[in-house]
N, C-alpha and C positions, 0 to 999 in steps of 0.2 A: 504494500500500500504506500505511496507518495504523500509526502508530507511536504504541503505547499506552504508559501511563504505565510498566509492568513492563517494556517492551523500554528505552525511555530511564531508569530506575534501574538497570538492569542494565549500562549502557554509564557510568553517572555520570556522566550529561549532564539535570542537572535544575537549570539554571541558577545553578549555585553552591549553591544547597540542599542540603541533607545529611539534611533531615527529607521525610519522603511528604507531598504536599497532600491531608492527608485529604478534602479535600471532593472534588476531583478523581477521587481513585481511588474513595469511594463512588460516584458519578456512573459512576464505569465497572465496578464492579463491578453496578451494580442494572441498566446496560445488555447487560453481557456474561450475567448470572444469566437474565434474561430473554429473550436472545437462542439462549441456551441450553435454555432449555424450550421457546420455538417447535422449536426444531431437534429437540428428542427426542420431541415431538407427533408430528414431519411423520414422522421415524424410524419410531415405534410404527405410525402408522398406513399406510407402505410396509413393514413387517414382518408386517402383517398381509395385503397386499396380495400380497406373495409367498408369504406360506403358503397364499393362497386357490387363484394361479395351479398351484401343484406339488399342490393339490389334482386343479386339472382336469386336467393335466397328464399325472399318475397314470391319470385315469380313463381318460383318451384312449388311453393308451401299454396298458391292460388293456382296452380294447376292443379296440383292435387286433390285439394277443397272441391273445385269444377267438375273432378272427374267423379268422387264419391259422389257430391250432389247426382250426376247424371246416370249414375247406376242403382243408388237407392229406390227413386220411382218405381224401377222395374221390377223391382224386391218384392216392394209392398204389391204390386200388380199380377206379379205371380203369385202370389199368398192370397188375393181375392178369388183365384181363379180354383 
């Protein structure tokens, strides 16, 4: 597990330092920024992947529905007969 510069300020364990090493934490901010927008890409583009799946889903689940409905009738119709 990585221990980034915010967990070791947080514990004030920055080797006697009292100030942030801005160069350091830019360095982890332009890495975390960035590692954050792949993740909300991959996000966006499984959010869309599951609205596609409950698209088909739906249709499936309403053909189905359709097809029971249309063989029930016949059930009952043979059972008067």
């Amino acid at each position: 597990m990585r221990t980034t510069h915010w967990a070791l300020l947080s514990k004030g364990v920055m080797n006697g330092k009292t100030t942030i090493p801005a160069k350091a934490w830019k360095e982890e901010y332009t890495k975390l920024t960035a590692e954050r927008k792949t993740l909300n890409q991959r996000y966006l583009a499984l959010k869309e992947e599951v609205k596609e799946a409950e698209k088909i889903r739906k249709s499936v689940y309403s053909i189905l529905r359709q097809e029971q409905r249309e063989q029930q009738p016949h059930r009952k119709q043979d059972m008067e007969r």
